[in-house]
PDB file of the backbone (N, CA, C, O) and the ligand in Angstrom, with CONECT records:
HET     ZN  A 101       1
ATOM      1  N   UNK A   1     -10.490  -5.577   8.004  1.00  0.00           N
ATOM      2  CA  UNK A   1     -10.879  -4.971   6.721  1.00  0.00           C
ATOM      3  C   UNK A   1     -12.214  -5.535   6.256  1.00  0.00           C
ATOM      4  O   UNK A   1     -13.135  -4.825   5.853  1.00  0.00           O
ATOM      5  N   UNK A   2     -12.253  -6.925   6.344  1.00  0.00           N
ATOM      6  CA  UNK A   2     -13.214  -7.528   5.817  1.00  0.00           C
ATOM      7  C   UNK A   2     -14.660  -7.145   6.698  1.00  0.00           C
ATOM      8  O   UNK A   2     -15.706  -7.268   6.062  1.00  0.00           O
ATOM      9  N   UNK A   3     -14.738  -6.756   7.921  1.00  0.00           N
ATOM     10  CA  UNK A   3     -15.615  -6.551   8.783  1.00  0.00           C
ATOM     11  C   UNK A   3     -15.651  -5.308   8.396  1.00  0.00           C
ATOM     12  O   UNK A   3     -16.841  -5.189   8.102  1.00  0.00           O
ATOM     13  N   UNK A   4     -15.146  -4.270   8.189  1.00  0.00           N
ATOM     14  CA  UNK A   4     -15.493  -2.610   7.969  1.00  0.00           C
ATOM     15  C   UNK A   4     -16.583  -2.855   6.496  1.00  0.00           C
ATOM     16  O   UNK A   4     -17.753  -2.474   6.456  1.00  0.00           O
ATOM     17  N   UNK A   5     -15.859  -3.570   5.377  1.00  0.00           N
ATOM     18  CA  UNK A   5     -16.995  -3.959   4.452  1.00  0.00           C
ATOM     19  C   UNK A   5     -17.887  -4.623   4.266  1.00  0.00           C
ATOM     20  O   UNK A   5     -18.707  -4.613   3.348  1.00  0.00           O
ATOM     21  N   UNK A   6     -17.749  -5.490   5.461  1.00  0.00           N
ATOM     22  CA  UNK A   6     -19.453  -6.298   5.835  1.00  0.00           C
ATOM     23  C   UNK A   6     -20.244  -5.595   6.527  1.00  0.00           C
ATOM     24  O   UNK A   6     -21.432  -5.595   6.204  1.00  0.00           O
ATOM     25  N   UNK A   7     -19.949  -5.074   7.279  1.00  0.00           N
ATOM     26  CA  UNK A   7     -20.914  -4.038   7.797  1.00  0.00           C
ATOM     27  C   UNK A   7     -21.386  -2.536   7.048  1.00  0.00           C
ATOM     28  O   UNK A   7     -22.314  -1.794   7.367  1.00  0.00           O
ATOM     29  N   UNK A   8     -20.595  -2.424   6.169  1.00  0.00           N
ATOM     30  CA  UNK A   8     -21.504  -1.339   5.305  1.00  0.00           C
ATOM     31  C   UNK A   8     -22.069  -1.669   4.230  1.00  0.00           C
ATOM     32  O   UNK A   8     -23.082  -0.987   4.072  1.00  0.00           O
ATOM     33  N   UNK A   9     -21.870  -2.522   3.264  1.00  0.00           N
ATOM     34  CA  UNK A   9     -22.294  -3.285   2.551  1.00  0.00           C
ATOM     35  C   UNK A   9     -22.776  -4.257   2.884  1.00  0.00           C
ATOM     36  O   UNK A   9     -23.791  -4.312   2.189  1.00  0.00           O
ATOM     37  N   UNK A  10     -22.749  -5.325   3.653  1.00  0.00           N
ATOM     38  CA  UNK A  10     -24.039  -6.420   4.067  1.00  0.00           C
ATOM     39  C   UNK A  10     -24.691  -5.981   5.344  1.00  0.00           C
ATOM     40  O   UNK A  10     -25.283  -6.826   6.015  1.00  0.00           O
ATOM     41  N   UNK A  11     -24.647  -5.021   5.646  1.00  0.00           N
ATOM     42  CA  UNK A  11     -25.465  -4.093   7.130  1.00  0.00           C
ATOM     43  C   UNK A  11     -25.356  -5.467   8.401  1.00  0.00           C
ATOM     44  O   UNK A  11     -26.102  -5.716   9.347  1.00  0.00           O
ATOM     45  N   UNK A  12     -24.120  -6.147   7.925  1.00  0.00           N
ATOM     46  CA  UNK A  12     -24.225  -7.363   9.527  1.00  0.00           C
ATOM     47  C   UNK A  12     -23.873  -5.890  11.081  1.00  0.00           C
ATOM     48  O   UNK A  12     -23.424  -4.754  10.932  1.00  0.00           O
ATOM     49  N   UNK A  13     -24.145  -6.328  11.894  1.00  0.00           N
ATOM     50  CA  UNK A  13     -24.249  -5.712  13.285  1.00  0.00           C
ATOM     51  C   UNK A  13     -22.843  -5.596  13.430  1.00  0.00           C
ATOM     52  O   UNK A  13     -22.001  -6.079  12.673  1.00  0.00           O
ATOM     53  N   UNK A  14     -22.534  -4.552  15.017  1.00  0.00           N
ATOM     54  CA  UNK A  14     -20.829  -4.726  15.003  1.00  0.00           C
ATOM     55  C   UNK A  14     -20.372  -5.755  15.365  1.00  0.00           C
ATOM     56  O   UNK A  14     -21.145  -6.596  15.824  1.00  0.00           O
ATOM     57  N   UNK A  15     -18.921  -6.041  15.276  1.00  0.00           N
ATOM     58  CA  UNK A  15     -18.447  -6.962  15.441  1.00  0.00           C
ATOM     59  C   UNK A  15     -18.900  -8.481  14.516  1.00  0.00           C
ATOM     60  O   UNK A  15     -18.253  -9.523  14.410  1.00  0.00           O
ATOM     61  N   UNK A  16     -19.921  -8.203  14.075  1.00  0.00           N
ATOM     62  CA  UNK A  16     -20.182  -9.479  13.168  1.00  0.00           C
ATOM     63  C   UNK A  16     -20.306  -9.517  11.706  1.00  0.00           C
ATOM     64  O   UNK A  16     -20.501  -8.537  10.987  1.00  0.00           O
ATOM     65  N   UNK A  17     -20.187 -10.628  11.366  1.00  0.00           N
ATOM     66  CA  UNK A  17     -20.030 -10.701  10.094  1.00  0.00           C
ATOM     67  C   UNK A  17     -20.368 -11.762   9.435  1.00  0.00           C
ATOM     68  O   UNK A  17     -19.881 -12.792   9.901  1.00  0.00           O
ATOM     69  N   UNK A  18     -21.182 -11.920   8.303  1.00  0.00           N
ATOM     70  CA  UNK A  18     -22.104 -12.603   7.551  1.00  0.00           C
ATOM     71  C   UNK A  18     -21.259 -14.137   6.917  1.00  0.00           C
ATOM     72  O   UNK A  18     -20.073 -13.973   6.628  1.00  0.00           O
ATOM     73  N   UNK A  19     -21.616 -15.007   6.792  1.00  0.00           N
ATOM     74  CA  UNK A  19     -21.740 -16.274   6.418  1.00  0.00           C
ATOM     75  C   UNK A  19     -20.338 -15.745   5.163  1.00  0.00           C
ATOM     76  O   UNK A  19     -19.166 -15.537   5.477  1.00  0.00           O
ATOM     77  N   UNK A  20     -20.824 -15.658   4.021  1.00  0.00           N
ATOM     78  CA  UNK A  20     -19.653 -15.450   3.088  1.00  0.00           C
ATOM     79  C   UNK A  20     -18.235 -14.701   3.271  1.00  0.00           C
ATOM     80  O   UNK A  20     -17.115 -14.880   2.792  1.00  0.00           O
ATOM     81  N   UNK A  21     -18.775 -13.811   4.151  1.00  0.00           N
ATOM     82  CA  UNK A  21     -17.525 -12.668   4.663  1.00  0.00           C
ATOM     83  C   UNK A  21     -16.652 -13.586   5.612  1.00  0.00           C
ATOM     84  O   UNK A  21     -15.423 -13.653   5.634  1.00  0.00           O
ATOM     85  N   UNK A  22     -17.577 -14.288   6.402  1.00  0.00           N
ATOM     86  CA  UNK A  22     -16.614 -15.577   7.219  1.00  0.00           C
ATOM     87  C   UNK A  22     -15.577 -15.962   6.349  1.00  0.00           C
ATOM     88  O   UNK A  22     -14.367 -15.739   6.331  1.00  0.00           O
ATOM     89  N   UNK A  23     -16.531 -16.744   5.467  1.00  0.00           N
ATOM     90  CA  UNK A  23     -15.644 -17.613   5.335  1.00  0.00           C
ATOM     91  C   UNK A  23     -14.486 -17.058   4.460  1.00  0.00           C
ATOM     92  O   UNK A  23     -13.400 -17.631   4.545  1.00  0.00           O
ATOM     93  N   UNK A  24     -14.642 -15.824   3.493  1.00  0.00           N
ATOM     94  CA  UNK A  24     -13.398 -14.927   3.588  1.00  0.00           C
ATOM     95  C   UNK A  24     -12.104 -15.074   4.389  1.00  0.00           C
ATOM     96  O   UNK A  24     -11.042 -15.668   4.198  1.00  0.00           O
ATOM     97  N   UNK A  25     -12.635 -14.254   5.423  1.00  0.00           N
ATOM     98  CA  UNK A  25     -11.463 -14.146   6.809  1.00  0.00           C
ATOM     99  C   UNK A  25     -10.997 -15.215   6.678  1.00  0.00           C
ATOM    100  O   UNK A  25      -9.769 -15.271   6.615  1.00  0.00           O
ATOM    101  N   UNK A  26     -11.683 -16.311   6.598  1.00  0.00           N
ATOM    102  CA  UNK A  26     -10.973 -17.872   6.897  1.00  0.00           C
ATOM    103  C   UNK A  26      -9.870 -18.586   6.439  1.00  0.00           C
ATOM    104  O   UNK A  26      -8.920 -19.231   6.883  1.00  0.00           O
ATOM    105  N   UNK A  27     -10.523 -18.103   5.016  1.00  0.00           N
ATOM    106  CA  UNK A  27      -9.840 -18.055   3.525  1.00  0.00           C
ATOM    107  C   UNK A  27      -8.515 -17.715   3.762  1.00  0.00           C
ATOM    108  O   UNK A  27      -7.616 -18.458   4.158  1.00  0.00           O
ATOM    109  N   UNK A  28      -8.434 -15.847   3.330  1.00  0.00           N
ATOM    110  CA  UNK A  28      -7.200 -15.662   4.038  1.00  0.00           C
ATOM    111  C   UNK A  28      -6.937 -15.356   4.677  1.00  0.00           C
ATOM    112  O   UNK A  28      -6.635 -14.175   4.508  1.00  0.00           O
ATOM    113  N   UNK A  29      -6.728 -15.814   5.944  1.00  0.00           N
ATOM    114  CA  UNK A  29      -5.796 -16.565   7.526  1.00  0.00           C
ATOM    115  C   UNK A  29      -5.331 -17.575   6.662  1.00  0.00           C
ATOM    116  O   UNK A  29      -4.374 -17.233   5.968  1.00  0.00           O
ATOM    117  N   UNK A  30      -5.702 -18.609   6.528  1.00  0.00           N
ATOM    118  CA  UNK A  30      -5.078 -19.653   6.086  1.00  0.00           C
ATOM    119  C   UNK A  30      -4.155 -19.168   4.867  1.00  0.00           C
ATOM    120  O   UNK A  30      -2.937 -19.279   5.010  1.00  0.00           O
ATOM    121  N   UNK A  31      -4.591 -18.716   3.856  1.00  0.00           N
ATOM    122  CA  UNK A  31      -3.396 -18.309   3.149  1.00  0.00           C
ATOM    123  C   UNK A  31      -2.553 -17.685   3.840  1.00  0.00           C
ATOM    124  O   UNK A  31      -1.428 -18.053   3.501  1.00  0.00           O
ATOM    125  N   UNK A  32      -2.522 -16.975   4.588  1.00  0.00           N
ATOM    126  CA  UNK A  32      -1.025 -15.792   5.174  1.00  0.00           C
ATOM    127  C   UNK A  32      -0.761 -16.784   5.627  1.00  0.00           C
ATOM    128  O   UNK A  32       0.375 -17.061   5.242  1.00  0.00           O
ATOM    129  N   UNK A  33      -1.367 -17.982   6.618  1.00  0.00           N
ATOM    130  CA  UNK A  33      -0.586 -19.124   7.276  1.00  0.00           C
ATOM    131  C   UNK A  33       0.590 -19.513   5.889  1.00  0.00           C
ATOM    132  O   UNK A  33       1.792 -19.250   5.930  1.00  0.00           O
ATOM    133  N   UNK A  34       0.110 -19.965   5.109  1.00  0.00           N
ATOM    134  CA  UNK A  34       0.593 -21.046   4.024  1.00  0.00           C
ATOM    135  C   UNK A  34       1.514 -20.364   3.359  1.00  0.00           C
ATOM    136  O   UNK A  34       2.265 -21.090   2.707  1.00  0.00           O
ATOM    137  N   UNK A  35       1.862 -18.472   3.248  1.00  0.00           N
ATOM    138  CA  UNK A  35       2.354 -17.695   2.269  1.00  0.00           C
ATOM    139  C   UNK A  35       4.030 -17.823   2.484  1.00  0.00           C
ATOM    140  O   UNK A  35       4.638 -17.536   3.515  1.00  0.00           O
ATOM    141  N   UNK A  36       4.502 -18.245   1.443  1.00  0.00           N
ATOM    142  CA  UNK A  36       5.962 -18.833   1.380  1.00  0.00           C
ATOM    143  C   UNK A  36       6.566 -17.140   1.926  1.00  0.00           C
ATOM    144  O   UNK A  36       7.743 -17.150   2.287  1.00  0.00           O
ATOM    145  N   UNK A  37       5.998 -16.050   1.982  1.00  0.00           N
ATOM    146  CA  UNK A  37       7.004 -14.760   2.098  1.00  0.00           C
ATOM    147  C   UNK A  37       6.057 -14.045   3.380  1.00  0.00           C
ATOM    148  O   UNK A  37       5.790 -12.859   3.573  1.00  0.00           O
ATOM    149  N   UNK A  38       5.800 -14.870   3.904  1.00  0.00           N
ATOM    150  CA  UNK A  38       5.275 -14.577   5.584  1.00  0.00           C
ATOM    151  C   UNK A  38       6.981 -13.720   6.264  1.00  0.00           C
ATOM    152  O   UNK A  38       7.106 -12.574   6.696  1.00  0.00           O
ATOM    153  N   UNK A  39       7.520 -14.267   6.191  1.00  0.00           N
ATOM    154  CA  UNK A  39       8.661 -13.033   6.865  1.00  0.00           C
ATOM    155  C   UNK A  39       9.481 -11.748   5.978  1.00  0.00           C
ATOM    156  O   UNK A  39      10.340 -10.914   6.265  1.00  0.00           O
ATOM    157  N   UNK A  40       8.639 -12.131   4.667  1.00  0.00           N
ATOM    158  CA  UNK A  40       8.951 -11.024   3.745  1.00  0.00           C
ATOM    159  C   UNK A  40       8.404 -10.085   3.724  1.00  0.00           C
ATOM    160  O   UNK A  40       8.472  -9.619   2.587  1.00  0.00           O
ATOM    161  N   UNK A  41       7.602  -9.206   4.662  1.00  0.00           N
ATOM    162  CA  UNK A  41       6.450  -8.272   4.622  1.00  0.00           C
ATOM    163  C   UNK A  41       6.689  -6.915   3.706  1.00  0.00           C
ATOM    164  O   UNK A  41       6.426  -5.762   4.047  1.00  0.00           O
ATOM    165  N   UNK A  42       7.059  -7.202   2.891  1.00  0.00           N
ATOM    166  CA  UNK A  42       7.530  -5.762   1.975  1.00  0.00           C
ATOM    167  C   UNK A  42       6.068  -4.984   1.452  1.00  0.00           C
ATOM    168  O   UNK A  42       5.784  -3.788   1.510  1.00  0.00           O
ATOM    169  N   UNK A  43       5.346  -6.024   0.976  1.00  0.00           N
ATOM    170  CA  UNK A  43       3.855  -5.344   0.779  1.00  0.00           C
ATOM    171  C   UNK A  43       3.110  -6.822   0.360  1.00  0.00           C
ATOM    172  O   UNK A  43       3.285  -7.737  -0.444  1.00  0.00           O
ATOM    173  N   UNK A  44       1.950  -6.357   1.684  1.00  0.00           N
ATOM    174  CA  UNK A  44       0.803  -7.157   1.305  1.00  0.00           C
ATOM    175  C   UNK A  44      -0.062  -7.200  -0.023  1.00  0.00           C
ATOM    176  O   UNK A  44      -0.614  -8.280  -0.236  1.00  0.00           O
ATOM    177  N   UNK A  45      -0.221  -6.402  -0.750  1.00  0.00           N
ATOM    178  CA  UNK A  45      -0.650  -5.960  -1.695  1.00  0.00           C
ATOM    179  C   UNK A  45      -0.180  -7.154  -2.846  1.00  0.00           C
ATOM    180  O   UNK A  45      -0.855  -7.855  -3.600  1.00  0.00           O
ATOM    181  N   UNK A  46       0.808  -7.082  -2.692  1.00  0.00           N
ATOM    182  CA  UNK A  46       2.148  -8.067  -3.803  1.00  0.00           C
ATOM    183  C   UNK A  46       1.756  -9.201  -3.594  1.00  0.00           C
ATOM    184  O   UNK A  46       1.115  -9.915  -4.365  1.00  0.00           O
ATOM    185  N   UNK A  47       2.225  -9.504  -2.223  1.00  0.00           N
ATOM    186  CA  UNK A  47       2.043 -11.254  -1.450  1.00  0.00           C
ATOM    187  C   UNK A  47       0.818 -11.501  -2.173  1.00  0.00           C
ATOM    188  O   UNK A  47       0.622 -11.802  -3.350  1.00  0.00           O
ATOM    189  N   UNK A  48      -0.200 -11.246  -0.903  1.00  0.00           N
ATOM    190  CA  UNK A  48      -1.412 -11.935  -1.098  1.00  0.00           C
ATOM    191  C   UNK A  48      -1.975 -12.607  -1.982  1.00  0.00           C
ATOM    192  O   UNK A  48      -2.284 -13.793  -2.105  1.00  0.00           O
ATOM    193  N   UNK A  49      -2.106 -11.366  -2.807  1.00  0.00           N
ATOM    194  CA  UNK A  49      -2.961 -11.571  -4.146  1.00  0.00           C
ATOM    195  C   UNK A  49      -2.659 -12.274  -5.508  1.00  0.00           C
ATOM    196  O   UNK A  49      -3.389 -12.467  -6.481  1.00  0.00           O
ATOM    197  N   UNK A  50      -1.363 -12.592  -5.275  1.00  0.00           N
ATOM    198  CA  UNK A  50      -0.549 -13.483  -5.928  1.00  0.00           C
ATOM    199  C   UNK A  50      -1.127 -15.276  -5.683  1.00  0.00           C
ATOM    200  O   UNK A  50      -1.338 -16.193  -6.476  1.00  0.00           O
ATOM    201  N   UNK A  51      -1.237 -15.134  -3.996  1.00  0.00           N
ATOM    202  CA  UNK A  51      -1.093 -16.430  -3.408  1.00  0.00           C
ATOM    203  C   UNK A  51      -3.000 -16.825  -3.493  1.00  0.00           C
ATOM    204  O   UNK A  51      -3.660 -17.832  -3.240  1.00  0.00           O
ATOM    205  N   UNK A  52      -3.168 -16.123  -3.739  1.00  0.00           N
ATOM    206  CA  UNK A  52      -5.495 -16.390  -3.676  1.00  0.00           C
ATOM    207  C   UNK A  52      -5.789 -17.314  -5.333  1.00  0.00           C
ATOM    208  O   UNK A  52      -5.305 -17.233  -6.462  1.00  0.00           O
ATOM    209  N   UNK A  53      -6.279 -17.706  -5.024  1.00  0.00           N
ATOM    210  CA  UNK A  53      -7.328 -18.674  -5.806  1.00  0.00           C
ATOM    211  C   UNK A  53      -8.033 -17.010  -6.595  1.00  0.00           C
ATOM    212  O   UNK A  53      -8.242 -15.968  -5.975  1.00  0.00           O
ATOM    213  N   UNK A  54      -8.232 -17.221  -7.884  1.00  0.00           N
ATOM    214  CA  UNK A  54      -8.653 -16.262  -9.032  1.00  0.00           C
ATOM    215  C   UNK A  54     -10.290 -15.362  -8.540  1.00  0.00           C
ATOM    216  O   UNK A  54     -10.697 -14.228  -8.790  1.00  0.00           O
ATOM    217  N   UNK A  55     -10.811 -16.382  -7.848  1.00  0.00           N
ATOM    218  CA  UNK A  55     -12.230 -16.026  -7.863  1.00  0.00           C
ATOM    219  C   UNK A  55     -12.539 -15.711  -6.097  1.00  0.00           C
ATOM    220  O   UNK A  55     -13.548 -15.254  -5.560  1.00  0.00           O
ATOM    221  N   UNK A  56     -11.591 -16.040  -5.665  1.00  0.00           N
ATOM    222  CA  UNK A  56     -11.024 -15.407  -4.113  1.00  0.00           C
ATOM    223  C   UNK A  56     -10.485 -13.983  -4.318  1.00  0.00           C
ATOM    224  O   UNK A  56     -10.687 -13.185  -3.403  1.00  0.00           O
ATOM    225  N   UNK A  57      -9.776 -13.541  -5.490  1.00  0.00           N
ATOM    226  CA  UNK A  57      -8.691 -12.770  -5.429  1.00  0.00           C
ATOM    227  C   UNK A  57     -10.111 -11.508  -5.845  1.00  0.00           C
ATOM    228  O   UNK A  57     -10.233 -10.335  -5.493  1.00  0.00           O
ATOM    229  N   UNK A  58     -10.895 -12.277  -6.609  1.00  0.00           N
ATOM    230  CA  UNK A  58     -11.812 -11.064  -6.972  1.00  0.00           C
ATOM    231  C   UNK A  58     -12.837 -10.682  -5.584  1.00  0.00           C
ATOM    232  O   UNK A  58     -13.548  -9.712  -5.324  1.00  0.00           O
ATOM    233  N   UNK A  59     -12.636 -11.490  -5.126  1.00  0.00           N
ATOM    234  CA  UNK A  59     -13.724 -10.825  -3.254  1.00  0.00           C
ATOM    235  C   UNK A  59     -12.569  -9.944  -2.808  1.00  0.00           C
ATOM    236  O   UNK A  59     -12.661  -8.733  -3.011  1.00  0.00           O
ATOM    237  N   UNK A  60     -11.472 -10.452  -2.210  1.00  0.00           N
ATOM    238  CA  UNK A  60     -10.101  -9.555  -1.750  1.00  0.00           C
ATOM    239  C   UNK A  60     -10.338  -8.646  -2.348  1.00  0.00           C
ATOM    240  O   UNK A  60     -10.621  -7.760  -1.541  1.00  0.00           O
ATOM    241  N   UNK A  61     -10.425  -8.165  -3.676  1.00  0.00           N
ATOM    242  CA  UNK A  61     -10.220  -7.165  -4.218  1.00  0.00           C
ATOM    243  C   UNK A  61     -11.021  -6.254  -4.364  1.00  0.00           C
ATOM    244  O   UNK A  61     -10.556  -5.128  -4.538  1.00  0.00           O
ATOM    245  N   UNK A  62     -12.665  -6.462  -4.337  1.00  0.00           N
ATOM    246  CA  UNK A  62     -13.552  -5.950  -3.775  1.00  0.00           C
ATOM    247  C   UNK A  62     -13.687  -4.827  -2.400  1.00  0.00           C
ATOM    248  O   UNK A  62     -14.116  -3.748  -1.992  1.00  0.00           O
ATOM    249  N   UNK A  63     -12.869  -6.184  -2.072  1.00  0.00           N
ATOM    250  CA  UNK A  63     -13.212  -5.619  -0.482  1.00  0.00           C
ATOM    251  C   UNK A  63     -11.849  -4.131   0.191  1.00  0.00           C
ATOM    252  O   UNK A  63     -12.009  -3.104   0.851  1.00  0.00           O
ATOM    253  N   UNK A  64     -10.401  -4.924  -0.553  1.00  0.00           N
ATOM    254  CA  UNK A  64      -9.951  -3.840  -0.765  1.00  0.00           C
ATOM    255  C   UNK A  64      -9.760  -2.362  -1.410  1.00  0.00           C
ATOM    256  O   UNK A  64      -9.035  -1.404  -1.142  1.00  0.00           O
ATOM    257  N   UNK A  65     -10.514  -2.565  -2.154  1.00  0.00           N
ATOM    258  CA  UNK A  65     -11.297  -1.363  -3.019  1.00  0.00           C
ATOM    259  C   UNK A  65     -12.139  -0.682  -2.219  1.00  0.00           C
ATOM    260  O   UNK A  65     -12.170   0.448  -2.706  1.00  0.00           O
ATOM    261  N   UNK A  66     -12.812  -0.712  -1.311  1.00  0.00           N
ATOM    262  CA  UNK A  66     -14.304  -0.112  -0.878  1.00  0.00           C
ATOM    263  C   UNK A  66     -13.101   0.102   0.479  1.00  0.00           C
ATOM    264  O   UNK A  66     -13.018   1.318   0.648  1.00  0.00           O
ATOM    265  N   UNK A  67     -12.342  -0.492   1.289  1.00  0.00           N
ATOM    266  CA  UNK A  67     -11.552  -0.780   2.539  1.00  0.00           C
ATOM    267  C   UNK A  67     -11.119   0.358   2.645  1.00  0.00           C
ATOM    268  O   UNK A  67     -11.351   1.308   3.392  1.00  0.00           O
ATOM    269  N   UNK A  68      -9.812  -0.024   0.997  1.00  0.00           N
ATOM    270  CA  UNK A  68      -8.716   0.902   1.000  1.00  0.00           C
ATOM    271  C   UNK A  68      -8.770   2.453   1.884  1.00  0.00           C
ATOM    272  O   UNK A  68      -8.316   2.749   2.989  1.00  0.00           O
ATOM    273  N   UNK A  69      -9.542   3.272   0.851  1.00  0.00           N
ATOM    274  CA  UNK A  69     -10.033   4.581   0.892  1.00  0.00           C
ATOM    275  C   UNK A  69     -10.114   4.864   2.246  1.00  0.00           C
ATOM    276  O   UNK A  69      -9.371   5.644   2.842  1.00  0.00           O
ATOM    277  N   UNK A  70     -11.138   4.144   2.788  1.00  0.00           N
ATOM    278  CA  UNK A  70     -11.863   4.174   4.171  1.00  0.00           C
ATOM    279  C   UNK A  70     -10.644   3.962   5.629  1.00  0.00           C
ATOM    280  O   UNK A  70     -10.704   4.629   6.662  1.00  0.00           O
ATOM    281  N   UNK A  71      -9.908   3.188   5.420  1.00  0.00           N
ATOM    282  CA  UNK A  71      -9.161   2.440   6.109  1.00  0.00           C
ATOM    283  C   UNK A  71      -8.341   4.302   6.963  1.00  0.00           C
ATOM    284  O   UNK A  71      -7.872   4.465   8.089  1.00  0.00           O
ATOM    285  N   UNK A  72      -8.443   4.942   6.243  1.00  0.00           N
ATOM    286  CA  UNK A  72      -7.844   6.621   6.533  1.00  0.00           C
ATOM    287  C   UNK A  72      -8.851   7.068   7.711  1.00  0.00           C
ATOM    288  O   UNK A  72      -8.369   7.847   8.534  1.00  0.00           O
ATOM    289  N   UNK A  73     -10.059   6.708   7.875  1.00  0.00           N
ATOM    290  CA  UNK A  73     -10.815   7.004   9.059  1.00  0.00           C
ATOM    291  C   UNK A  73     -10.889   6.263   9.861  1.00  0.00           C
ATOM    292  O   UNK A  73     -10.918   6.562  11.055  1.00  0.00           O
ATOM    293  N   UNK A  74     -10.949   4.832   9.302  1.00  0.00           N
ATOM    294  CA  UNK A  74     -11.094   3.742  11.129  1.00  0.00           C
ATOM    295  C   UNK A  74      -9.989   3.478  11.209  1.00  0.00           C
ATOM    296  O   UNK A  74      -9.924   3.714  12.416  1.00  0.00           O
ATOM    297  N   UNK A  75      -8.507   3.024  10.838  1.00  0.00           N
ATOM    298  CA  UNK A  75      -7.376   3.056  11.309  1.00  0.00           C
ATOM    299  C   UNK A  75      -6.662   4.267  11.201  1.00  0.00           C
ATOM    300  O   UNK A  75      -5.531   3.829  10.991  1.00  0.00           O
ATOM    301  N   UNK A  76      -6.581   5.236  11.202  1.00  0.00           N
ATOM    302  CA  UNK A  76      -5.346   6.209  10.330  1.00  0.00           C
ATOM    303  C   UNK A  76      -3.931   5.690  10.692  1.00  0.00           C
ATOM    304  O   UNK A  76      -3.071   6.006   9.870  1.00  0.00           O
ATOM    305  N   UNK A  77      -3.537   5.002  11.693  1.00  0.00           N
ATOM    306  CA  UNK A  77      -2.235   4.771  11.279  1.00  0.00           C
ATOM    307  C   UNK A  77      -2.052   3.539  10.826  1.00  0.00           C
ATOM    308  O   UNK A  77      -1.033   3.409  10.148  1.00  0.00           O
ATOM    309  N   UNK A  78      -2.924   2.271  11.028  1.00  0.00           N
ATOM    310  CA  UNK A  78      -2.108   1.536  10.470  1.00  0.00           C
ATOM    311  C   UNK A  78      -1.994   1.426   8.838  1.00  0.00           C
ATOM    312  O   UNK A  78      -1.329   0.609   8.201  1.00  0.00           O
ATOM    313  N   UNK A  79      -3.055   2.763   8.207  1.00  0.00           N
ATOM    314  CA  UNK A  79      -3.321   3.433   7.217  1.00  0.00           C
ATOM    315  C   UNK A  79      -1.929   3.791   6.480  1.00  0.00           C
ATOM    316  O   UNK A  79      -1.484   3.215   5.488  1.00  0.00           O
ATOM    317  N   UNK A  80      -1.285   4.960   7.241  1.00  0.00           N
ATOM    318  CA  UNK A  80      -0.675   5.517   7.074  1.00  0.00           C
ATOM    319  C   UNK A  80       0.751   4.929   6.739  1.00  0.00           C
ATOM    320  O   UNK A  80       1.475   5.116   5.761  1.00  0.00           O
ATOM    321  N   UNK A  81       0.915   4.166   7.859  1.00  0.00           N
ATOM    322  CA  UNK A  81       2.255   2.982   7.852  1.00  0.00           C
ATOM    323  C   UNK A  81       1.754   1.772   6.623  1.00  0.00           C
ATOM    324  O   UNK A  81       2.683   1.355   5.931  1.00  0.00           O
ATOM    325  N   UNK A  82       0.903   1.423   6.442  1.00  0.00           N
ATOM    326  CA  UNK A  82       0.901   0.843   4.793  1.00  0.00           C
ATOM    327  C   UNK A  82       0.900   1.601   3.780  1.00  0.00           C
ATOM    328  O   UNK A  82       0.990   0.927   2.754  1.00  0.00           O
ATOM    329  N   UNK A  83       0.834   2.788   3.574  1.00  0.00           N
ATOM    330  CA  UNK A  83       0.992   3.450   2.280  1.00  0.00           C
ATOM    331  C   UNK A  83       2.614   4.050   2.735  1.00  0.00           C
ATOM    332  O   UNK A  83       2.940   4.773   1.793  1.00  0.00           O
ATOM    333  N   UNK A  84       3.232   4.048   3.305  1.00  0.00           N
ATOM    334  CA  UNK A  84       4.268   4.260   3.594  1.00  0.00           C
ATOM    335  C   UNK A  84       5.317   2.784   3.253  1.00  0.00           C
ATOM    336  O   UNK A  84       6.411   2.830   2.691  1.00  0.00           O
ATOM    337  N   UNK A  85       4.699   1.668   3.714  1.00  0.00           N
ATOM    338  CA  UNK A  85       5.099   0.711   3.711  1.00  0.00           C
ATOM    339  C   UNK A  85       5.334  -0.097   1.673  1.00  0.00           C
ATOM    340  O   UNK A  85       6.145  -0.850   1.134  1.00  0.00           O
ATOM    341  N   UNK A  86       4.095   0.660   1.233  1.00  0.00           N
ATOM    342  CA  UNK A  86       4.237   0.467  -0.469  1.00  0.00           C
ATOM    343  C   UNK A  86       4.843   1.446  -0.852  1.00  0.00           C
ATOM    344  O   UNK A  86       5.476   1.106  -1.852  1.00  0.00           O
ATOM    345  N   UNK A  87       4.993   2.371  -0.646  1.00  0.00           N
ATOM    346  CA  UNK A  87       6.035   3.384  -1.129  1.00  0.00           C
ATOM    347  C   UNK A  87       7.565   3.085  -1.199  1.00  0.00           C
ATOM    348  O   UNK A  87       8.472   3.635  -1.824  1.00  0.00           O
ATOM    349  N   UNK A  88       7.544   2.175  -0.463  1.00  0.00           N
ATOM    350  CA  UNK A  88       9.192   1.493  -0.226  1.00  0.00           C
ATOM    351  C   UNK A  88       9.750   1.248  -1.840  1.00  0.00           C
ATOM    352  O   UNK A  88      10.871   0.781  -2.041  1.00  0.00           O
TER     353      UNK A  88
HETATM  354 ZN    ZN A 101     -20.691  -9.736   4.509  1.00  0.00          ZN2+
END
C-alpha cells in the first residue's frame, strides 16, 4: 500500500520507496508484529489504527485514503476480499 502511494505521490521509481515511506513500512511491520489481535483478523482497519502512535496514525491514514480507492485497480481481489472482509 505504502509503495502504490510513494510512487505517485513522492514519484520514487518501482519497487522503491523514499526514506520516510521506509521507515513507515517499518513502523508498521513492527506494530502487526507487537498487535495483541494478530490472530484476530476481523478488520485491519479496527486493529491497526488503534495500535499506531497518534502522529503515525495520521501517515497510515493518509496513505490509506489515497490507497483505499486505488487498491480496486492494482489488487482487485485482495480489494475485494477486504471490503468483504469489513462488511462482516
Ligand atoms: Zn514516499
Amino acid at each position: 500500500m505504502v509503495m502504490i502511494y510513494c510512487r505517485s505521490i513522492h514519484h520514487s521509481g518501482k519497487g522503491e520507496v523514499c526514506g520516510p515511506c521506509e521507515e513507515l513500512i517499518d513502523y508498521a511491520s513492527k506494530r502487526l508484529e507487537r498487535c495483541p489481535k494478530q490472530n484476530d483478523k476481523s478488520s485491519c482497519r479496527i486493529c491497526e489504527i488503534h495500535c499506531y502512535a497518534p502522529q503515525r496514525k495520521e501517515e497510515i491514514r493518509a496513505v490509506m485514503r489515497y490507497v483505499g480507492p486505488r487498491m480496486i485497480f492494482y489488487h482487485p481481489i485482495t480489494a475485494i476480499r477486504h471490503l468483504i472482509d469489513e462488511l462482516r
